[in-house]
matplotlib code that plots the C-alpha trace (Angstrom):
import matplotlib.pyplot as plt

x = [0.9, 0.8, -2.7, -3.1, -6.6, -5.9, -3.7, -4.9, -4.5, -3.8, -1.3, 0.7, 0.7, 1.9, 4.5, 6.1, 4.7, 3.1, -0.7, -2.2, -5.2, -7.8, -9.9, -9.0, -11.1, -9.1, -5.8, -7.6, -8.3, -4.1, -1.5, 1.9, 5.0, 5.6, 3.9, 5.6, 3.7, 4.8, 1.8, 0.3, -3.8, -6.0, -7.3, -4.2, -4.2, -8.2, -6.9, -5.4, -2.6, -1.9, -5.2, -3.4, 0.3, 1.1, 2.1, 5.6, 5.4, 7.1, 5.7, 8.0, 6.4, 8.9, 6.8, 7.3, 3.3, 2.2, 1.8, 3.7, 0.2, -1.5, -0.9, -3.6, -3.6, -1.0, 3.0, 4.6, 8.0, 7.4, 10.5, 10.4, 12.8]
y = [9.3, 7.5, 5.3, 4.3, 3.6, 3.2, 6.4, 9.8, 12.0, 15.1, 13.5, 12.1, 15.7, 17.0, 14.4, 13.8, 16.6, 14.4, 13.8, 10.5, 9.4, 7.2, 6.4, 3.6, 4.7, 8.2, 6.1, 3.9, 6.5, 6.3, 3.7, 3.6, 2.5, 1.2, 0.1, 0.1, -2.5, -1.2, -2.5, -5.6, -3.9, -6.3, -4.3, -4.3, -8.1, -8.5, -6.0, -6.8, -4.3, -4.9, -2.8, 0.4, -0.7, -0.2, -3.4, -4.8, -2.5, -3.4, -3.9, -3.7, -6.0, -4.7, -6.7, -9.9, -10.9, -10.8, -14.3, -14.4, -14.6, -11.6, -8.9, -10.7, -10.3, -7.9, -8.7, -7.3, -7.4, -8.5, -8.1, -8.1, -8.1]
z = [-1.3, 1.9, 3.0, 6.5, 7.6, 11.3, 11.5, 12.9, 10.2, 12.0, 14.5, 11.4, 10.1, 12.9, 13.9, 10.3, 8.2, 6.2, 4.5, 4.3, 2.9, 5.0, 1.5, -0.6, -3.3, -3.2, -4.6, -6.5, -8.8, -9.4, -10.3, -8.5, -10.1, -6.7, -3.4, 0.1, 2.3, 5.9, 8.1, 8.7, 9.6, 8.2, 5.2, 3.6, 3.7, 2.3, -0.7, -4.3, -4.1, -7.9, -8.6, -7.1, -9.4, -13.0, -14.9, -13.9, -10.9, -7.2, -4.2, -1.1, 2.3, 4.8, 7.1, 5.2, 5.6, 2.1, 0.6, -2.9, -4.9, -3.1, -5.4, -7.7, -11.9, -12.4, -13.6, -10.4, -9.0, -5.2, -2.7, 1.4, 3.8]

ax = plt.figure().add_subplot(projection="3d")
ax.plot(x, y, z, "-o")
ax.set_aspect("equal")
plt.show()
């Protein structure tokens, strides 16, 4: 599942083949054993990515943005480069 709410939906089908969501409350209806953090848009930084993770999860900031506390309640495993 990939969530980007700044991408164009059909030009990232097209390009890469692949579907994205532009709903947050479409993949809050899942949990993810892990999270890949790969932009820095400004609603990724106002939301508590632990609410989309199972317990003990990881979250990958390839950016290296995410403060070490943003992931909120959740045991998580948090790694950037």
């Amino acid at each position: 599942m990939f969530f980007d709410p700044q991408a164009d939906k059909e030009e990232v089908m097209h390009e890469y083949g692949l579907h994205i969501s532009k709903d947050l409350a479409e993949l809050k209806e899942q949990r993810f054993e892990a999270v890949i953090h790969a932009v820095a848009h400004k609603e990724f930084m106002q939301t508590d990515l632990s609410s989309l993770m199972i317990r003990d999860g990881v979250l990958y900031d390839v950016k290296s943005v995410l403060p070490k506390k943003h992931c909120g309640r959740k045991t998580i495993n948090q790694t950037s480069l």
